[in-house]
N, C-alpha and C positions, 0 to 999 in steps of 0.2 A: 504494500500500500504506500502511495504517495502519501508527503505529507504540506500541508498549505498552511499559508499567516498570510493575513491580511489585515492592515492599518490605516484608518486615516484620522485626521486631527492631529496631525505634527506641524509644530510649527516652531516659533526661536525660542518660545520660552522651552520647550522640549525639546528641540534639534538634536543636541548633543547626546542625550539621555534615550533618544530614540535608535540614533546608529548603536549607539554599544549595545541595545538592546534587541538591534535586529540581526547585527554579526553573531550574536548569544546564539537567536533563534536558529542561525543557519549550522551551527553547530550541532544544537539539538537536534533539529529533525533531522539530522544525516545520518545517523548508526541506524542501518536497516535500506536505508536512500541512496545511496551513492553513486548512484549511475544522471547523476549531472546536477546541479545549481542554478536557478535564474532571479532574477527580480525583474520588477517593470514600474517603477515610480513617477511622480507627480510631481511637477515643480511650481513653488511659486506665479510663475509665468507662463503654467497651465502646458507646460512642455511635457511630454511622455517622452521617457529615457528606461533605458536598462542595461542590464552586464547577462551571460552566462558565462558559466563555467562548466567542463565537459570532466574534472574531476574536484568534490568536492572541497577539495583541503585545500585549493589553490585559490577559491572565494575570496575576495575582498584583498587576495597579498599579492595573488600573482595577473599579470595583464598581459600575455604573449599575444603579439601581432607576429604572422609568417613574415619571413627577411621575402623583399623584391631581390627579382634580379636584376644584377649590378651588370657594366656593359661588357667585361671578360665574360660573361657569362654567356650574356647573349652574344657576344661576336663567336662566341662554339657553337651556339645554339642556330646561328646563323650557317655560321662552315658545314656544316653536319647537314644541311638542307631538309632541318624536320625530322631527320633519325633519332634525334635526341629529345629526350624532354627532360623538363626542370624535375626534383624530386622536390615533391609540397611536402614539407614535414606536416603532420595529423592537426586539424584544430581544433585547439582546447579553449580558446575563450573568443567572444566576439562580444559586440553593443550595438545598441541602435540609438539613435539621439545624442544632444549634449549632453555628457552628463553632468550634474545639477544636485549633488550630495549638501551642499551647503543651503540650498533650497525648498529642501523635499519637502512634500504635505502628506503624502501617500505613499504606500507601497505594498506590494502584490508578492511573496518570497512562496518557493516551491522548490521542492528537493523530490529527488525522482528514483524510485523501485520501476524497473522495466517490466512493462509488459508488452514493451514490441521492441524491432532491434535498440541496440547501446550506441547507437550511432549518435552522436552532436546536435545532428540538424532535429533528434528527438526532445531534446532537454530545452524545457519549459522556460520562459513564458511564448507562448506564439505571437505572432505580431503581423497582424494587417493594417496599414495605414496608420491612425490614432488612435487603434483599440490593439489592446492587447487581453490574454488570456492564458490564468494556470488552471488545473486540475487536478484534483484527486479522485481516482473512481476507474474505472473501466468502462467504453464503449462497446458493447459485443459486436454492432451491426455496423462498423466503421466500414464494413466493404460496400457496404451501399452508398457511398457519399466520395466524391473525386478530394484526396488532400492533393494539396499544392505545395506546401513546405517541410513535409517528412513523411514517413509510416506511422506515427504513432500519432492510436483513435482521438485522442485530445483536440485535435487540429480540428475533428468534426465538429465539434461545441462552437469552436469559435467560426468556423463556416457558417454554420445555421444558423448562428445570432447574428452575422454580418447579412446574411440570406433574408433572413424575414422581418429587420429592421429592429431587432428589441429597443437598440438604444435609443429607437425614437420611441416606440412606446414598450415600454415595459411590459406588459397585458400579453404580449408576444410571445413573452418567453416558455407559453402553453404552448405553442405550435412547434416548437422545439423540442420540449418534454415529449410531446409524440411521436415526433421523429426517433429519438433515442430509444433504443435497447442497452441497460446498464445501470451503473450507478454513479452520482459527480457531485461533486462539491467544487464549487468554480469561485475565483474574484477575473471581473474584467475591469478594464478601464477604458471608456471610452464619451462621448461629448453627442450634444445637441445644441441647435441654437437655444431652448428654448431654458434649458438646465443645467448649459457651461458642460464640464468635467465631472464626470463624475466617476466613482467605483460601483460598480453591482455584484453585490456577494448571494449566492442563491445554490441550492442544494435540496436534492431532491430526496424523497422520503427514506433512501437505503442509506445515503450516505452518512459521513462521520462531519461535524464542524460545532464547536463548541469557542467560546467566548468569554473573556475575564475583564474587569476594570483594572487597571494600572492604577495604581493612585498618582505615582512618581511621573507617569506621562499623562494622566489625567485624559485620558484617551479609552475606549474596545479596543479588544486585540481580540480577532476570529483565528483561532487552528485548530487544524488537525483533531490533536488532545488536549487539553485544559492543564494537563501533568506537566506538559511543556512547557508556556504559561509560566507555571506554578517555579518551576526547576531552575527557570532562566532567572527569574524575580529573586529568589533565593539569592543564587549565588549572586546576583547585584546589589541586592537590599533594599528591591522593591518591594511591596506593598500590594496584595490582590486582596483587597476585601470580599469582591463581588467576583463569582463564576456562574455562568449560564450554558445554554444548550439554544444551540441555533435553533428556528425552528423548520419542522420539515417543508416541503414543497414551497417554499419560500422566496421570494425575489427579495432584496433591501438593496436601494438603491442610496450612496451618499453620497454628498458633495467633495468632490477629491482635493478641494483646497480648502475647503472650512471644518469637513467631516460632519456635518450637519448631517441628519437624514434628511429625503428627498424624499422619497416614496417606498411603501410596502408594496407587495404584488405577492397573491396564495397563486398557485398552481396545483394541478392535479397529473402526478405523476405516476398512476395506476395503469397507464396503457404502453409506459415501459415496461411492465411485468406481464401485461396481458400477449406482448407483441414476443416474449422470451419461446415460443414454440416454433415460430415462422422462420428463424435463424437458425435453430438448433442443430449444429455440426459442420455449418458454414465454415467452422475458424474464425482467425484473426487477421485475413488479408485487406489488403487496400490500392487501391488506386493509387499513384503519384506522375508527378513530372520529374524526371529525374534531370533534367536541362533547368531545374530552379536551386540544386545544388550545388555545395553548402552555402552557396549566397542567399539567405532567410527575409527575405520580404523587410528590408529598411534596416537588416545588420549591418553592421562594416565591420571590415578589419583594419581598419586604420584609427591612430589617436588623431 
């Protein structure tokens, strides 16, 4: 099982209090995760930014961009007339956006147990234009839906919510619920004219997502397990008076620079279990573009 955090409501009087608290977090959910790292945060200035990392321990310390080639390189590459090619050392880290760590309001963290290949272009968060998207859960019926940015079912969530428009209206997110066979606990981040930026945290009746008050960031904190929460605060000397339990079939929608809520949304997520017979022994395969690899939909390798 994956495991997800999700925060908003950071701002300067918490900034500082908030990174050491979400480096903590990515700590924590890694023993059992390890097969990649991502964030996808909110700035200030209403900027969507983020990091992966393709092994966990290197989070937050390590920033490898691939070396270009230099012109000895290419003037053999040139002699050789195409018999040669460059050898691409493996990518382990990539971003998308400026990043904006001294500015953040929000953030989307997700540590990843594989259930499709260990490949890079799997490891969370997805990213189409200004929305991005993590996961916890399994898609069974991911073969029914074309991915674009990897093999792994996760990419369909954020397909079908780009698809049927949720983040214009929220109310949406039923038509998606139907679409899926499985279980998800999701944060996206994405914007309307009409409600700015925002985050939508929503998980459907199977899934796991639980909730604590920080006193010390004066903030929710949504993951995975509350123990996590609990474990990090600890060893910082935070403060959890208040724990909760998401609730099921759930949309919550908030403002990704104030962390206000914006809006609730119930769904009914009973015709993913109803639909669990019509797949049954399909597998786990999927559609892709393999000509949209490993360049991820607005990553770069460049600082």
């Amino acid at each position: 099982m994956c495991k997800v955090m999700m925060m908003a409501g950071i701002n300067s009087s918490n900034r500082e209090k908030a990174w050491t608290f979400i480096k903590e977090m990515a700590k924590e959910l890694t023993p059992g995760n390890v097969d990649g790292l991502g964030y996808a945060a909110m700035s200030e200035g209403g900027d969507l930014f983020g990091e992966r990392w393709h092994n966990n321990s290197e989070a937050f310390v390590t920033r490898e961009i691939p070396a270009t080639v230099n012109n000895f390189e290419q003037h053999l590459l040139s002699s050789y007339k195409g018999a040669l090619k460059t050898k691409v050392p493996p990518v382990k880290y990539n971003k998308f956006g400026s990043l904006q760590p001294d500015s953040v309001t929000a953030i989307t963290l997700h540590t990843r147990m594989a259930t499709s290949a260990k490949d890079f272009m799997n490891t969370h968060p997805f990213v189409v234009g200004s929305t991005s998207l993590i996961h916890n859960g399994v898609i069974r019926n991911a073969s029914e839906f074309e991915l674009k940015q990897s093999t792994c079912d996760s990419e369909a969530i954020l397909n079908l919510y780009l698809k049927y428009r949720v983040f214009e209206k929220p109310g949406l997110i039923q038509t998606v619920a139907n679409k899926l066979e499985g279980y998800y606990a999701c944060g996206v981040f994405s914007s309307n004219k009409s409600q700015g930026k925002f985050l939508d945290v929503f998980k459907c009746d199977m899934a796991s997502l639980n909730a604590a008050y920080v006193r010390d960031l004066d903030t929710i904190v949504f993951s995975t397990r509350v123990e996590d929460i609990r474990a990090v605060c600890g060893r910082l000397g935070f403060e959890v008076p208040h724990e909760f339990i998401f609730s099921s079939d759930t949309l919550l929608r908030l403002d990704a620079l104030s962390g206000e809520v914006l809006e609730r949304v119930e769904f009914d997520s009973s015709k993913t279990f109803e639909r669990r017979g019509s797949t049954k022994g399909k597998g786990n395969q999927v559609k892709y573009h393999r000509n949209n690899f490993p360049s991820v939909s607005g990553w770069t390798y460049e600082e």
